[in-house]
VEXVOFI-678906 format. One line per field, with one value per residue (C-alpha): x, y, z; residue number from 1. Coordinates in nm, 3 decimals. Layout:
px	[X, ...]
py	[Y, ...]
pz	[Z, ...]
resi	[NUM, ...]
END
This chain:
px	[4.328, 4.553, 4.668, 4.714, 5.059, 5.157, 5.368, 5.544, 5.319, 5.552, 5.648, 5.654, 5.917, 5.863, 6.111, 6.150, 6.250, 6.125, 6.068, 6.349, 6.599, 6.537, 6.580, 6.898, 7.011, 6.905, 6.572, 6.199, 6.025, 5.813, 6.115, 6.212, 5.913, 5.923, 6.263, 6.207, 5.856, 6.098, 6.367, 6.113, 5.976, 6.350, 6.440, 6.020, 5.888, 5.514, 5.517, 5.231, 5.319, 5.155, 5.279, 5.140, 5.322, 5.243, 5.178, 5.185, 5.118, 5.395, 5.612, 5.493, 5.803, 5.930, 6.106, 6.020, 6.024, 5.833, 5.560, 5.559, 5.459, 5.204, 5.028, 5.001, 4.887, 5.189, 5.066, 5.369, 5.431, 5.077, 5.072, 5.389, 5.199, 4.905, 4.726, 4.471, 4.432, 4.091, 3.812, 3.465, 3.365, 3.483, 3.187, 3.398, 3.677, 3.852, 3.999, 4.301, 4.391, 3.984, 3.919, 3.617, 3.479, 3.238, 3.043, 2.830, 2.926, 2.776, 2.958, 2.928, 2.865, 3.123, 3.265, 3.595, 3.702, 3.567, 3.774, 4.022, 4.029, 3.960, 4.254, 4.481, 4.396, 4.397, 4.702, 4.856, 4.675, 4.719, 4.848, 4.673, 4.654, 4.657, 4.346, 4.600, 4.805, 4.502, 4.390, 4.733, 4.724, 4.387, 4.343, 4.501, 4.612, 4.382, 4.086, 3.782, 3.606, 3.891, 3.817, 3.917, 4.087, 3.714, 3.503, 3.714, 3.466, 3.211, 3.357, 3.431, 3.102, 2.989, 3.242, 3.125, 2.776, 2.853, 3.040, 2.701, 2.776, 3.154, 3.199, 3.400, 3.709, 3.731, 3.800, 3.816, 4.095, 4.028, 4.213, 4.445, 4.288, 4.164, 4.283, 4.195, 4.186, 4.098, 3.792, 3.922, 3.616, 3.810, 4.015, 4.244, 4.339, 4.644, 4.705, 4.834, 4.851, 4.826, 5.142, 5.305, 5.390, 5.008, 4.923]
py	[-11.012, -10.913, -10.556, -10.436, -10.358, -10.030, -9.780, -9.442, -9.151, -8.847, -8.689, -8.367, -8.155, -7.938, -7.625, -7.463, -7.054, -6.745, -6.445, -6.239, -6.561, -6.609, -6.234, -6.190, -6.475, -6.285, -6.428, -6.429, -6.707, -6.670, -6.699, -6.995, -7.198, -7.094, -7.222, -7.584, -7.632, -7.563, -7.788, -8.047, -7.998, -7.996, -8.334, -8.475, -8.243, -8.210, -8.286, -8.150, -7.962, -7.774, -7.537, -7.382, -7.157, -7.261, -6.917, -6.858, -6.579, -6.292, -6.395, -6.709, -6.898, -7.241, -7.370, -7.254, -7.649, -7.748, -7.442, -7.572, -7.912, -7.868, -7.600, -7.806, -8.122, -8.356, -8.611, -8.725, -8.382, -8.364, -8.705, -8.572, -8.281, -8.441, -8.288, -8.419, -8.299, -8.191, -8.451, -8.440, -8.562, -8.307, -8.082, -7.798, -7.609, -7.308, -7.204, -6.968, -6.906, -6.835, -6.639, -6.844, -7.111, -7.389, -7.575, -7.881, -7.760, -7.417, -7.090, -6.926, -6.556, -6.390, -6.114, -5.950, -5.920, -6.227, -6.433, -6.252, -6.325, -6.686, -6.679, -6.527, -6.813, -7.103, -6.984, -7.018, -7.373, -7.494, -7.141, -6.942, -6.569, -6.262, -6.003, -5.729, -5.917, -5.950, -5.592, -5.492, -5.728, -5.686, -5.314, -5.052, -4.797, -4.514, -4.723, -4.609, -4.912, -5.059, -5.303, -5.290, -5.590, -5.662, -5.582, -5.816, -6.072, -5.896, -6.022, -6.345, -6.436, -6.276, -6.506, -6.788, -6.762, -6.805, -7.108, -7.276, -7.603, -7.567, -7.248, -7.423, -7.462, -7.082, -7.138, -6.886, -6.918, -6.781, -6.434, -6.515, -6.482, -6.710, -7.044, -7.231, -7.596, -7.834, -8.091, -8.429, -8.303, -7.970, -7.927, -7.634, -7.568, -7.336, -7.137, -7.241, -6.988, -6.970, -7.091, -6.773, -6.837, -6.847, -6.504]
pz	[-6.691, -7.002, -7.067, -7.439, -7.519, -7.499, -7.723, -7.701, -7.863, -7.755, -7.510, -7.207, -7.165, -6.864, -6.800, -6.505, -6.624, -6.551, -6.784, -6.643, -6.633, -7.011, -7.067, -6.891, -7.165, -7.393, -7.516, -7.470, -7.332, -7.688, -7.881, -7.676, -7.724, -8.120, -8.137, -7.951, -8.122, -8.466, -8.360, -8.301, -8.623, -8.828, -8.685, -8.740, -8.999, -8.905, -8.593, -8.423, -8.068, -7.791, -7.523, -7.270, -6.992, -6.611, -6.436, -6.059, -5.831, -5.772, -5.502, -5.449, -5.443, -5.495, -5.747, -6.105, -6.215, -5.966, -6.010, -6.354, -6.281, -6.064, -6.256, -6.560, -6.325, -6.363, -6.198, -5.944, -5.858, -5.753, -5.548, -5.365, -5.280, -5.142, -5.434, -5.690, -6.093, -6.141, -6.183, -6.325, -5.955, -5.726, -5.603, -5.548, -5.803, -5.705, -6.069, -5.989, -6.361, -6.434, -6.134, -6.051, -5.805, -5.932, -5.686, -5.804, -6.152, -6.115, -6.111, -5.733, -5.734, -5.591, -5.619, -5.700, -5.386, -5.231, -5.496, -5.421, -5.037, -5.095, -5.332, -5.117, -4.808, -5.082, -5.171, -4.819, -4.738, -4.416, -4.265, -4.057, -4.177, -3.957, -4.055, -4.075, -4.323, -4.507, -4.547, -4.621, -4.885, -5.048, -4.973, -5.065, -4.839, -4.843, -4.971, -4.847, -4.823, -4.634, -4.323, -3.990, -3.843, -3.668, -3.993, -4.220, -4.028, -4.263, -4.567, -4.456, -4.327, -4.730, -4.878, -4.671, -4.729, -5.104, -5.062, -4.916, -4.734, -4.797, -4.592, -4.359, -4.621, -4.454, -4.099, -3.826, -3.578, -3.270, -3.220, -3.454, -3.812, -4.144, -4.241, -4.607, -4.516, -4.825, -4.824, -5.041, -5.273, -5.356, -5.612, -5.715, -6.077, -6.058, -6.399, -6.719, -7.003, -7.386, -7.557, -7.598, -7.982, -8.050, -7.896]
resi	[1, 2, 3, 4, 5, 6, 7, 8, 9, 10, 11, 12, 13, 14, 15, 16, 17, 18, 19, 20, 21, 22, 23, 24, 25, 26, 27, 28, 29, 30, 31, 32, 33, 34, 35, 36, 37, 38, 39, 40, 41, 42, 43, 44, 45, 46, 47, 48, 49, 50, 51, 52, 53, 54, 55, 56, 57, 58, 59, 60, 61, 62, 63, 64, 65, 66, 67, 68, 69, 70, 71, 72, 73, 74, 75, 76, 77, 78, 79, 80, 81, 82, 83, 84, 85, 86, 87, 88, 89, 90, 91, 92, 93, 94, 95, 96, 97, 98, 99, 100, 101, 102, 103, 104, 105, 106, 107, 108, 109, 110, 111, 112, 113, 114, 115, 116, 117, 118, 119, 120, 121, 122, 123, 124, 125, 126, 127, 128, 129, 130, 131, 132, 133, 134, 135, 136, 137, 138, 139, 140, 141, 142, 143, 144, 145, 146, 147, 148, 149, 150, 151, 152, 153, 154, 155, 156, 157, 158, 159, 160, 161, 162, 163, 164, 165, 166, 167, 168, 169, 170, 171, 172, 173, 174, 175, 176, 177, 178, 179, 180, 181, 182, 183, 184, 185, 186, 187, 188, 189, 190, 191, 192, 193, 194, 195, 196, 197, 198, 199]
END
């Protein structure tokens, strides 16, 4: 078997920097993408060009280059991480940047604060999560509908129900807390913004 021939069509640059790094420079990350997507178009002049900017979670760590890559699917960061870019087979998408979960290629109905428990676990794969750490996270202090460490069960077993015959993604551990544990048919797209020189 023969393969065509291949050729160079362009090109990713990925850039690991955070707003506050490219303020204490002494730019915006805007102004930065308007000035590379410019240079790009002084030395080709219409060029075409896309950027997007890779978001993540406050506080979630890691390094920003590597946060880049993996939110925008690059596919050896991906494989190193054990992880997969979204495919039209996987029965099950948890879509950070949307705030949704498809399963089978319909949109489950949960709610606000079931995503947002699922996205907190998924978030933390592999760790198990105290229920205390949990409530502090998700509730405020002072909330009135604010669980006890034995009624976040309640909203588990909710959350669970809604995720039909993948509930067990959510496992319990036994007097300990919650744990997200992936199936290979899930697949997590992490968030990826508008380029900011198009907003």
């Amino acid at each position: 078997m023969t393969t065509s021939p291949r050729e160079p069509r362009g090109f990713a640059l990925y850039v690991g920097i955070s707003e506050a790094d490219a303020h204490a420079a002494g730019i915006s990350l805007q102004q930065l993408v308007t000035d590379l997507k410019k240079t790009v178009d002084d030395h080709v002049p219409g060029t075409e060009t896309h950027a997007a900017i890779a978001l993540a979670p406050e506080g979630a760590g890691g390094r920003h280059l590597d946060i880049v890559r993996m939110a925008l699917h690059d596919p050896i960061a991906l494989g190193k991480l054990g992880k997969s870019a979204p495919t039209p087979e996987s029965e099950v998408v948890i879509d950070i940047s949307r705030k949704r979960v498809l399963i089978d290629g319909e949109q489950a109905a949960l709610t606000y604060k079931e995503f947002a428990l699922l996205q907190f676990l998924v978030l933390r794969e592999g760790q198990t999560v105290n229920r205390e750490v949990i409530i502090d996270a998700l509730w405020a202090e002072g909330d009135e509908d604010a669980p006890e460490a034995r009624t976040i069960d309640v909203h588990v077993r909710r959350l669970r129900s809604k995720l039909g015959r993948y509930e067990d993604i959510v496992r319990t551990v036994r007097g300990v807390g919650y744990r997200f544990d992936r199936h290979a048919d899930v697949t997590i797209n992490y968030g990826v913004a508008q380029s900011p020189d198009m907003i």
